[in-house]
NUTOR-847241 format. One line per field, with one value per residue (C-alpha): residue number from 1; residue in one letter; z negated, y negated, x. Coordinates in nm, 2 decimals, m for minus. Example, Ala and Ser with C-alpha at 12.3 -4.5 7.8 and 13.67 -1.06 7.14 Angstrom:
2
pos <- c(1 / 2)
code <- c(A / S)
zz <- c(m0.78 / m0.71)
yy <- c(0.45 / 0.11)
xx <- c(1.23 / 1.37)
//
This chain:
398
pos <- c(1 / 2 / 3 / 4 / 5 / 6 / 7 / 8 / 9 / 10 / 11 / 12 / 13 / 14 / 15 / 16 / 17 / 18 / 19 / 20 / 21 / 22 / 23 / 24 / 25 / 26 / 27 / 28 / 29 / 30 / 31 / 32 / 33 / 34 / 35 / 36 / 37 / 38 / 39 / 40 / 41 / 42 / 43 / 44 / 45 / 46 / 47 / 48 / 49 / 50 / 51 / 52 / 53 / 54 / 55 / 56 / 57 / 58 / 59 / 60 / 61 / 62 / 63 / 64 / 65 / 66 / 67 / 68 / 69 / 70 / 71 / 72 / 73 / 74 / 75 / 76 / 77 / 78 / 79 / 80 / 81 / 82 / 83 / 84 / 85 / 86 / 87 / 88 / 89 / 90 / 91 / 92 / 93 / 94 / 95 / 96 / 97 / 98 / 99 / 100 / 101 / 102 / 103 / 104 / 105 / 106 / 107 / 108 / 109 / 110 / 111 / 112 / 113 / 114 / 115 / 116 / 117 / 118 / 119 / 120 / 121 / 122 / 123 / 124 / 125 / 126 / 127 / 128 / 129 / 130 / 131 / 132 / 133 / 134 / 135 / 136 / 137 / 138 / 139 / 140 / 141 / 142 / 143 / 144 / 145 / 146 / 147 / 148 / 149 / 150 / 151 / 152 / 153 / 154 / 155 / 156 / 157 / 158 / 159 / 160 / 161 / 162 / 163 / 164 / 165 / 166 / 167 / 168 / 169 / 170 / 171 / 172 / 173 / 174 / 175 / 176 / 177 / 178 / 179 / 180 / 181 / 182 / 183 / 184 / 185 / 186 / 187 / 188 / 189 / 190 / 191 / 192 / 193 / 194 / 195 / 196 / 197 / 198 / 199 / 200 / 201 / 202 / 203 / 204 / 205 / 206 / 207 / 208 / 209 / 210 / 211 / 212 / 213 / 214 / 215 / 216 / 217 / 218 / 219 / 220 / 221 / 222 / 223 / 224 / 225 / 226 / 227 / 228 / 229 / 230 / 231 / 232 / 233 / 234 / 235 / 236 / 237 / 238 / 239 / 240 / 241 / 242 / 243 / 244 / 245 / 246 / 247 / 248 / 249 / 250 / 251 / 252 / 253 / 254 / 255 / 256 / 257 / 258 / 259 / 260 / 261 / 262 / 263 / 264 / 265 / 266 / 267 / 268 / 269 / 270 / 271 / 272 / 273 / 274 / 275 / 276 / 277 / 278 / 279 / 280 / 281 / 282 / 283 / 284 / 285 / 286 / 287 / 288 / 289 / 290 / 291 / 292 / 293 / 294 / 295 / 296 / 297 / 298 / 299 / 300 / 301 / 302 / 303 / 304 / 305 / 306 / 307 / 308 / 309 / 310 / 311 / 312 / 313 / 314 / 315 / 316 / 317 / 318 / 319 / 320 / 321 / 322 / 323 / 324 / 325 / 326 / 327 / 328 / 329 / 330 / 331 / 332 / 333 / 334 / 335 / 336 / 337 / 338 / 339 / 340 / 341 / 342 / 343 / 344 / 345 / 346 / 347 / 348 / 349 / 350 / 351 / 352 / 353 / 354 / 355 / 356 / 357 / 358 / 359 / 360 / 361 / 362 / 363 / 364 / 365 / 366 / 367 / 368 / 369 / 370 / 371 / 372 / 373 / 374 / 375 / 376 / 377 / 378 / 379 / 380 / 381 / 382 / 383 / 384 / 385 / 386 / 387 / 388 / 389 / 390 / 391 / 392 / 393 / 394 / 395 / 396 / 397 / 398)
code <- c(X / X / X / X / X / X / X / X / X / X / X / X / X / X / X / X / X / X / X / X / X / X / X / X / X / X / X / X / X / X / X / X / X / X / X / X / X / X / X / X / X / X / X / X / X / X / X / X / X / X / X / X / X / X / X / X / X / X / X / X / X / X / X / X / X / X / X / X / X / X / X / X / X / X / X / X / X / X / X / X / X / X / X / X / X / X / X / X / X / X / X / X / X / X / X / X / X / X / X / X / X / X / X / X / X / X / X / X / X / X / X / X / X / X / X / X / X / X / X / X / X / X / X / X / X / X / X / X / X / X / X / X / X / X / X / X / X / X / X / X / X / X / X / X / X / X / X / X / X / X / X / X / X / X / X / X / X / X / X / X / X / X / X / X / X / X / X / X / X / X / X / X / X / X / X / X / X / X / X / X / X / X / X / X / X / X / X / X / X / X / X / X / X / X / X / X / X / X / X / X / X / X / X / X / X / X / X / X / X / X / X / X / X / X / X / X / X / X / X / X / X / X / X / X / X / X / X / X / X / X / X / X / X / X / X / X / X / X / X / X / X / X / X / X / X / X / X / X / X / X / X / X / X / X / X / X / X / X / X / X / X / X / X / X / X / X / X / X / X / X / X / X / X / X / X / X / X / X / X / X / X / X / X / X / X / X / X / X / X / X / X / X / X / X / X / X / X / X / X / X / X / X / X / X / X / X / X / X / X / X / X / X / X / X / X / X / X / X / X / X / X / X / X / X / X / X / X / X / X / X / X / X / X / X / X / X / X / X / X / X / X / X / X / X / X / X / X / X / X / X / X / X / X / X / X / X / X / X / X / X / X / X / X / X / X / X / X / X / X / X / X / X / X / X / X / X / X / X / X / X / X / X / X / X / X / X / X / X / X / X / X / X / X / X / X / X / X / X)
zz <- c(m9.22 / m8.87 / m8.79 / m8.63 / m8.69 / m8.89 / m9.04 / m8.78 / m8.49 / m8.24 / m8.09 / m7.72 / m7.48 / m7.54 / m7.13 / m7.18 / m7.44 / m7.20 / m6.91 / m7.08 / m7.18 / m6.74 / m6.70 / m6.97 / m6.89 / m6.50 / m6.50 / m6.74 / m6.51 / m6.23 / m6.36 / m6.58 / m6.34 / m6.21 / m6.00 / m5.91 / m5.63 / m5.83 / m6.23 / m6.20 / m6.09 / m6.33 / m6.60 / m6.47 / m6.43 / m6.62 / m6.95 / m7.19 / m7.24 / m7.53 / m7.35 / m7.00 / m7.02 / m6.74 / m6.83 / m6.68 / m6.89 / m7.21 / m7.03 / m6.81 / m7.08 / m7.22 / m6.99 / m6.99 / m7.27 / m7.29 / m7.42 / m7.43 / m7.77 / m7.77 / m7.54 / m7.74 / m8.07 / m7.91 / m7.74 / m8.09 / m8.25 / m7.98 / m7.93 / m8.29 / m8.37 / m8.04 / m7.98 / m8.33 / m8.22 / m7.89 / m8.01 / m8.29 / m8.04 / m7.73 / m7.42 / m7.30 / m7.67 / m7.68 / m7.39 / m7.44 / m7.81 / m7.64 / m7.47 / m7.72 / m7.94 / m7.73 / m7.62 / m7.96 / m8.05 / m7.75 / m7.86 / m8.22 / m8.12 / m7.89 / m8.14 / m8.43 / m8.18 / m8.10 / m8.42 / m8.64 / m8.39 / m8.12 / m8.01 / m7.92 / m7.66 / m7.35 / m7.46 / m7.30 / m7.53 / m7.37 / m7.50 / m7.61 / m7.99 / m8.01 / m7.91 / m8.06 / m8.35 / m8.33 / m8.24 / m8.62 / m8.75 / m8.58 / m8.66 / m9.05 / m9.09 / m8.89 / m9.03 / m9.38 / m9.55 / m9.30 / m9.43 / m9.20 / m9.13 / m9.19 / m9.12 / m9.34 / m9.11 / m8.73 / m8.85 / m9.19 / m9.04 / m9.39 / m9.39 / m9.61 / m9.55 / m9.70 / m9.69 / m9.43 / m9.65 / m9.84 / m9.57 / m9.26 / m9.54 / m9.61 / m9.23 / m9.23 / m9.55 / m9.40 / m9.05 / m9.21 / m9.43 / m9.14 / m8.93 / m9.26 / m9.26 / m8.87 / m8.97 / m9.24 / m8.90 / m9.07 / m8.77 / m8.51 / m8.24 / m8.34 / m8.26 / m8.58 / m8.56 / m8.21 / m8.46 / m8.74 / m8.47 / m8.30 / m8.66 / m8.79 / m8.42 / m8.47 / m8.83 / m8.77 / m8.47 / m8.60 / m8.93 / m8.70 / m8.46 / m8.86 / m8.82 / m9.17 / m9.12 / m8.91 / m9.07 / m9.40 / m9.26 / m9.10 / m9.42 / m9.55 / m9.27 / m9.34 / m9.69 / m9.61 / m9.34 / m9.54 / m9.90 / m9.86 / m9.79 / m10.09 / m10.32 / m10.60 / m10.62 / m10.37 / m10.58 / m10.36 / m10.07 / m10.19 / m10.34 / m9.94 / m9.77 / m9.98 / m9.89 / m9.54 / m9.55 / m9.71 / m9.35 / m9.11 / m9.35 / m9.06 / m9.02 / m9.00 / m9.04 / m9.35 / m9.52 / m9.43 / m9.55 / m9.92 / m9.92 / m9.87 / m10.15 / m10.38 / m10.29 / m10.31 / m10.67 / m10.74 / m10.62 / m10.71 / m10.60 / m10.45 / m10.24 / m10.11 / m10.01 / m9.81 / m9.60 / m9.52 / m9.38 / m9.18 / m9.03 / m8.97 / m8.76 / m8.64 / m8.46 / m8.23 / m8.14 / m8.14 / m8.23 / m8.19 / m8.49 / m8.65 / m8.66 / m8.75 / m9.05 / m9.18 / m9.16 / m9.43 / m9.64 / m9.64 / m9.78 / m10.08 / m10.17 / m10.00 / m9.91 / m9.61 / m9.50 / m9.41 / m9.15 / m8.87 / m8.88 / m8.99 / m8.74 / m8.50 / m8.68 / m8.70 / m8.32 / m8.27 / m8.52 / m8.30 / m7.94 / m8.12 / m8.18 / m8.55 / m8.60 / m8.96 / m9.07 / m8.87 / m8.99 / m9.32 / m9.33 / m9.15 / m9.44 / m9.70 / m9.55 / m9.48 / m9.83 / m9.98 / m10.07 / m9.79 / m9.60 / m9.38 / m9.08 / m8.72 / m8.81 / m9.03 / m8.83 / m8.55 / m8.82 / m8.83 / m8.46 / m8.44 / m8.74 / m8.59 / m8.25 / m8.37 / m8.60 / m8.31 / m8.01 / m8.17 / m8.44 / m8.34 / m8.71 / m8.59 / m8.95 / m9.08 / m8.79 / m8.80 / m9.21 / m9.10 / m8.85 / m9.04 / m9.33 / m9.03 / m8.97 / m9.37 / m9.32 / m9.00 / m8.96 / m8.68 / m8.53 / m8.16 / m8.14 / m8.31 / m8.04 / m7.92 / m8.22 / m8.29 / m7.93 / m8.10 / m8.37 / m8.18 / m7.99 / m8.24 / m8.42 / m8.12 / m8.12 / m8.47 / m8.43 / m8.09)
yy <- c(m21.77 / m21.82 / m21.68 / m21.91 / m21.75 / m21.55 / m21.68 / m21.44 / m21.54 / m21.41 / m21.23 / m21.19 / m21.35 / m21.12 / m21.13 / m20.80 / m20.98 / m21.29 / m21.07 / m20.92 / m21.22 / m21.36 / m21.04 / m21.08 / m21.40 / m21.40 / m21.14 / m21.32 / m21.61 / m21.36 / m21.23 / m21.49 / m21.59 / m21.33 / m21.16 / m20.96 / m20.71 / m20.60 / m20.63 / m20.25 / m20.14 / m20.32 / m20.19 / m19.85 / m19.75 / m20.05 / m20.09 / m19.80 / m19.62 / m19.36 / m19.16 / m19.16 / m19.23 / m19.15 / m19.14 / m19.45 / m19.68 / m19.58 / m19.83 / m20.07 / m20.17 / m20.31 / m20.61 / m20.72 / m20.95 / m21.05 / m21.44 / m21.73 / m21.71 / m21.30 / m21.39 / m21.68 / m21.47 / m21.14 / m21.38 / m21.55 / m21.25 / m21.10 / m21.40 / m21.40 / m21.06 / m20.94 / m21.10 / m21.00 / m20.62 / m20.64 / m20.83 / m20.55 / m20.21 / m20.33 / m20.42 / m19.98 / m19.87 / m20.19 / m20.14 / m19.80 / m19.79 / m20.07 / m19.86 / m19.55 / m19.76 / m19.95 / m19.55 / m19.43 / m19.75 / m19.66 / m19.30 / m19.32 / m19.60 / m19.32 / m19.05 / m19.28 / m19.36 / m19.00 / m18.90 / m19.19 / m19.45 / m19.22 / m19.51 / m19.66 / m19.39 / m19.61 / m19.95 / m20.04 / m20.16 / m20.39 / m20.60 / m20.58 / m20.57 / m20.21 / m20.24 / m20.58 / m20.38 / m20.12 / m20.39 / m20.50 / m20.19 / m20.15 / m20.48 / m20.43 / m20.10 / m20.27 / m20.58 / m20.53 / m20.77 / m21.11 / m21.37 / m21.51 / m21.83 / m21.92 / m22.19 / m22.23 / m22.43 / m22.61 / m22.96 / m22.87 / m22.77 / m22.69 / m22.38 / m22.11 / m21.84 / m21.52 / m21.21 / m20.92 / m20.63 / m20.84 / m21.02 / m20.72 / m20.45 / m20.70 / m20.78 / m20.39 / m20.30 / m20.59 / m20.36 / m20.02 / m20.17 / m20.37 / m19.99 / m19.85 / m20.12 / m20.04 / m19.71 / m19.83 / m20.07 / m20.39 / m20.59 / m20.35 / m20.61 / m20.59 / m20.25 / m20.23 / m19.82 / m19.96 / m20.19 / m19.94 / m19.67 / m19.89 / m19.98 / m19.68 / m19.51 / m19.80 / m19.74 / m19.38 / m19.39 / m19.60 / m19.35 / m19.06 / m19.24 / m19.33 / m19.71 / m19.71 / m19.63 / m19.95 / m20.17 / m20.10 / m20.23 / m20.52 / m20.64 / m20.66 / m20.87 / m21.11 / m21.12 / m21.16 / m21.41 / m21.68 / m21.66 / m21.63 / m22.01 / m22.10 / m22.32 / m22.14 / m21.82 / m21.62 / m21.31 / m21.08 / m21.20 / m21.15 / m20.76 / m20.69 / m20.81 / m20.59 / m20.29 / m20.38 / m20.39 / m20.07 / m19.94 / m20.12 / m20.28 / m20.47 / m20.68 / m21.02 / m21.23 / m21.05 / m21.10 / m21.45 / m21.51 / m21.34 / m21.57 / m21.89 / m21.78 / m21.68 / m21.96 / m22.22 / m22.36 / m22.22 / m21.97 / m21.63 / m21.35 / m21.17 / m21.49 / m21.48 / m21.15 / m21.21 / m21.48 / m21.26 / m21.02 / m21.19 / m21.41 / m21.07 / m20.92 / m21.27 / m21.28 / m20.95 / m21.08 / m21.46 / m21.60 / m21.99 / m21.89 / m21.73 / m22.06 / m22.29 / m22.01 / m22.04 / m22.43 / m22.33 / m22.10 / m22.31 / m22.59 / m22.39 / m22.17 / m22.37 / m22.00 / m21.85 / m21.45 / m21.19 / m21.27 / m21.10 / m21.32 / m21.64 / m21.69 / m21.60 / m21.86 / m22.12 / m22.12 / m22.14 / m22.43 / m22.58 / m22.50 / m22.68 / m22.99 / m22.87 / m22.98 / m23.09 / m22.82 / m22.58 / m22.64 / m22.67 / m22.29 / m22.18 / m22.37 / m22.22 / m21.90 / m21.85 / m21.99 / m21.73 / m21.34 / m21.17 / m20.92 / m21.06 / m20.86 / m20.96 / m21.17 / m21.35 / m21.43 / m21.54 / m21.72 / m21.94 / m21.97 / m22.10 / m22.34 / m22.47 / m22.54 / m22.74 / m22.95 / m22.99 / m23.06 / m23.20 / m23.33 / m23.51 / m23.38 / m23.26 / m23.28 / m23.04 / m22.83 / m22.80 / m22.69 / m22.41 / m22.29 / m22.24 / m22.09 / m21.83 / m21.77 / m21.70 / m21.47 / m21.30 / m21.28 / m21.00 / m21.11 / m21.12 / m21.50 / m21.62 / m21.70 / m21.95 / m22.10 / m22.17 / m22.35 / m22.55 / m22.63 / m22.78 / m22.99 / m23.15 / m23.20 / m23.42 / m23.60 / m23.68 / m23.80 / m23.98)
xx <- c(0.54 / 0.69 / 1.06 / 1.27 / 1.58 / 1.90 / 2.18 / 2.42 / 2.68 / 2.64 / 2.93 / 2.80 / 2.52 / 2.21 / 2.16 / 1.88 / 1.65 / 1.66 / 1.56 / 1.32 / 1.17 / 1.19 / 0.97 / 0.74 / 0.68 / 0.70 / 0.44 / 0.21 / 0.18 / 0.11 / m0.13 / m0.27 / m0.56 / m0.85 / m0.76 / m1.11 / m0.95 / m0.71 / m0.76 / m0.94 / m0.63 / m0.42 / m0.63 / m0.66 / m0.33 / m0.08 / m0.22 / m0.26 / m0.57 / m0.52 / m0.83 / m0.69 / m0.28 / m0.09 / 0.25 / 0.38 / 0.15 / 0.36 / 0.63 / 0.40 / 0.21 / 0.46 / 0.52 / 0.16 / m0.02 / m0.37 / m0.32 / m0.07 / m0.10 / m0.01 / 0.31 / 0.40 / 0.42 / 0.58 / 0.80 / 0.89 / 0.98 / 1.16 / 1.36 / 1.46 / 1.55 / 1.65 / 1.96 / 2.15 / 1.99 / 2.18 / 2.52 / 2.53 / 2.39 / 2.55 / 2.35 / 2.31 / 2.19 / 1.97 / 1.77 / 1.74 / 1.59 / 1.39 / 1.18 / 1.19 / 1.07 / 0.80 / 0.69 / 0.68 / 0.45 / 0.22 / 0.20 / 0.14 / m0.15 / m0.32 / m0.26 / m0.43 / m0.71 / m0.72 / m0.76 / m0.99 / m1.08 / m1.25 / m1.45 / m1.17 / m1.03 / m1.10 / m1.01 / m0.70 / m0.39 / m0.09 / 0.17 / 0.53 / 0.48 / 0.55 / 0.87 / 0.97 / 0.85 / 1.12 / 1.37 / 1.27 / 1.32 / 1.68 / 1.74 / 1.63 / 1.87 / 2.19 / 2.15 / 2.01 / 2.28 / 2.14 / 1.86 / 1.59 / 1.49 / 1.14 / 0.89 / 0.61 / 0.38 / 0.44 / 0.34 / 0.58 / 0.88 / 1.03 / 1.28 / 1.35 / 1.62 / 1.53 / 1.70 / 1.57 / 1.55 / 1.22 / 1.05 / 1.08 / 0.93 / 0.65 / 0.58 / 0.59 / 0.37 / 0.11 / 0.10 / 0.07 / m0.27 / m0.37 / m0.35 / m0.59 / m0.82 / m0.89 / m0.96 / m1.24 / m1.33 / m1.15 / m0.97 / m0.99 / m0.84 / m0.53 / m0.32 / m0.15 / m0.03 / 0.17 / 0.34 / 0.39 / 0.47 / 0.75 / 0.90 / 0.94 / 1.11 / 1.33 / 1.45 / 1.42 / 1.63 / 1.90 / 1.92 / 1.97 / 2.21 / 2.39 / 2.39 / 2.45 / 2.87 / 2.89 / 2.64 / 2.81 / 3.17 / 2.94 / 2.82 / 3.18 / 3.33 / 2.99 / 3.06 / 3.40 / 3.38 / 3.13 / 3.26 / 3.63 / 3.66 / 3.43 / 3.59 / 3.41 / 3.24 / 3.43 / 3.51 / 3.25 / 3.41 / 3.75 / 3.62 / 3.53 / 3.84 / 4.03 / 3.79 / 3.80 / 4.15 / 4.16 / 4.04 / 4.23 / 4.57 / 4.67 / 4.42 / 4.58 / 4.23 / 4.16 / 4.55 / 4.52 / 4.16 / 4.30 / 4.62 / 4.43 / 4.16 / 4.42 / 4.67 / 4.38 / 4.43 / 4.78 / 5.08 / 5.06 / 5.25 / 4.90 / 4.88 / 5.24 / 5.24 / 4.89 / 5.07 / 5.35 / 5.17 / 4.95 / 5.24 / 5.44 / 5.13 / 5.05 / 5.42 / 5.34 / 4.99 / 5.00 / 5.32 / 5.18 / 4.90 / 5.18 / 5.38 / 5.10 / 5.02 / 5.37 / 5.40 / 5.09 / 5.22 / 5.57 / 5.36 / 5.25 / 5.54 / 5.86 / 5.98 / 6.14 / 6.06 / 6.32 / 6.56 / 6.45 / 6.12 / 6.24 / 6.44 / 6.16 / 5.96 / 6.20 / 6.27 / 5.95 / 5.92 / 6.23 / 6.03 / 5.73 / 5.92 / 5.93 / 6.29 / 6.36 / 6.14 / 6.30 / 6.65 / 6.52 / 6.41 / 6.74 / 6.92 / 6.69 / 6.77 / 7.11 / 7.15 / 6.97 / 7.11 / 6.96 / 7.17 / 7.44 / 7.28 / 7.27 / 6.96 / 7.15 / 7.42 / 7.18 / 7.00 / 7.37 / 7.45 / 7.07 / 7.13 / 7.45 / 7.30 / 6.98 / 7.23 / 7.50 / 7.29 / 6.90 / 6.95 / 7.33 / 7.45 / 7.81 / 7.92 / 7.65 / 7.72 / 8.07 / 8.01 / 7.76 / 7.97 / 8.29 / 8.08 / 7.98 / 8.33 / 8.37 / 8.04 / 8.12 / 8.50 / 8.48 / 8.17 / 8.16 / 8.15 / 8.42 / 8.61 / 8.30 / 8.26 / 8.63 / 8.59 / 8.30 / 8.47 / 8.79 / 8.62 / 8.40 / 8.70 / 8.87 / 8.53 / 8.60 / 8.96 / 8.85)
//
């Protein structure tokens, strides 16, 4: 089974794993001829040798594979499980457990050979498996929730998603018995205690570093993001927008993914009261979405919000050449019992000037505005609006 991918967006270019892929690579095809005056030396003191390891070759060995066919498959898996590792870690965390990992694979590999493969001291281990291991392992404990893509064969190219926490604990069972069959001197070409070593400082290191807080909130805003718009079967998503919202209750994304799923069949009140909120938050960050999200919810529940936002809303209904709708809601509204506030007598003065100068309705305006003057007897403006009111009445004699 061939990986070929996860079911995650990514957030952010992963620019490390694609560098570390240029110098894979660019030093492969350096090196990929024979070089006779210096392959002693690259041996020596580049590649790991359990028996003789400098210090250095823990991280040189890294970069260097044996085949086209070793690149190709380190490549593969790094290219896969990399980039979701580095969107989730950030590029600095990344790179670091990168090469903790890729150390940690060495070591355990020289240790193991120390220890029940003596022969084996002197024979020299490269290759970037180790550490693409550990990526794995970081990638299995931050991203437990994901499914991976799999190909069965090149000439089938039939895929299968399957969910990480199965498959990335078989590829890891499968190393571990591969590292105790080279022990009983099964398969001995193969340093399987590198992989085993790199998976577990991977896991291990994204336990102590308590991955689990953020992958946890992760897995909601996944469940979250791809079963809210489900027509059917979106109860799990709805259950973790409601406990992501528990942490952050002003979330506007997560309100408005809950009104649409429980507006999508019928009103209800849970619905409405989703839509409010996110238009509310939506006017402080992006008053356009906030528009477009009420044009929305209007559709569905034909209701207007307190003053103070509808008539934030309906100007900008008015701005966006929204003009029926817009005096609709400021009819709806100053119709209705809310508080005769300052909003509310804005909400009239606004009403009166779409009628009276877009929509050429001097009759409608002229009602609104002496209803205002019923409303508002000791407002501010009354001395305007009796001036409006005189002269669209010589209009109408004239």
């Amino acid at each position: 089974m061939i990986p070929v991918g996860t079911n995650l967006n990514l957030k952010r270019f992963p620019w490390v794993t694609i560098i570390l892929l240029f110098v894979n690579w660019l030093l492969f095809i350096t090196f990929s001829r024979d070089f006779y005056s210096i392959d002693f030396w690259l041996t020596r003191y580049l590649y790991a040798v359990p028996g003789e390891q400098y210090p250095w070759q823990l991280v040189t060995s890294m970069f260097f594979h044996v085949s086209l066919l070793h690149i190709l498959g380190n490549s593969l898996f790094l290219l896969v499980f990399g980039p979701p590792a580095e969107d989730k870690l950030g590029w600095r965390d990344y790179l670091f457990l990168y090469f903790f990992t890729g150390i940690s694979a060495n070591l355990l590999h020289g240790m193991m050979s120390g220890l029940f493969l003596r022969d084996e001291l002197f024979i020299p281990s490269l290759g970037a498996s180790g550490a693409i291991s550990g990526v794995m392992g970081i990638y299995l404990y931050r991203c437990y929730y994901s499914k991976i893509k799999l190909m069965f064969h090149l000439l089938l190219p039939y895929r299968i998603k399957i969910p990480g926490y199965i498959i990335l604990p078989l590829w890891f069972a499968q190393d571990f018995m591969g590292g105790i069959d080279s022990i009983r001197g099964i398969g001995r070409n193969i340093a399987f205690w590198a992989h085993v070593g790199g998976f577990a400082a991977g896991f291990g290191a994204s336990k102590y570093l308590q991955y689990e807080i953020q992958a946890k909130k992760e897995k909601l805003e996944f469940v979250a993001e791809n079963t809210l718009k489900t027509f059917t079967g979106n109860g799990e998503g709805i259950e973790a927008a409601e406990t992501l919202l528990k942490m952050n209750p002003d979330n506007p994304e997560l309100h408005l993914g809950l009104a649409e799923a429980k507006s999508r069949w019928r009103a209800s009140l849970e619905g409405k009261a989703h839509y409010e909120k996110a238009i509310k938050l939506l006017l402080e960050k992006e008053p356009q979405k906030a528009m477009e999200v009420f044009i929305e919810y209007w559709g569905k529940y034909l209701n207007v919000l307190e003053a103070k936002y509808q008539v934030r809303l309906s100007l900008l209904l008015s701005r966006n050449g929204e003009i029926d709708l817009s005096a609709h809601t400021l009819q709806t509204l100053i119709n209705s019992n809310h508080p005769l506030d300052l909003h509310m007598e804005e909400a009239y003065l606004s009403l009166g000037k779409i009628y009276r100068e877009q929509l050429n309705r001097d009759d409608l305006a002229r009602y609104v505005y002496e209803t205002y003057l019923l409303k508002f007897p000791e407002s501010a403006h009354k001395q305007f609006i009796e001036r409006i009111l005189g002269s669209t009445l010589e209009r109408g004699i004239a």
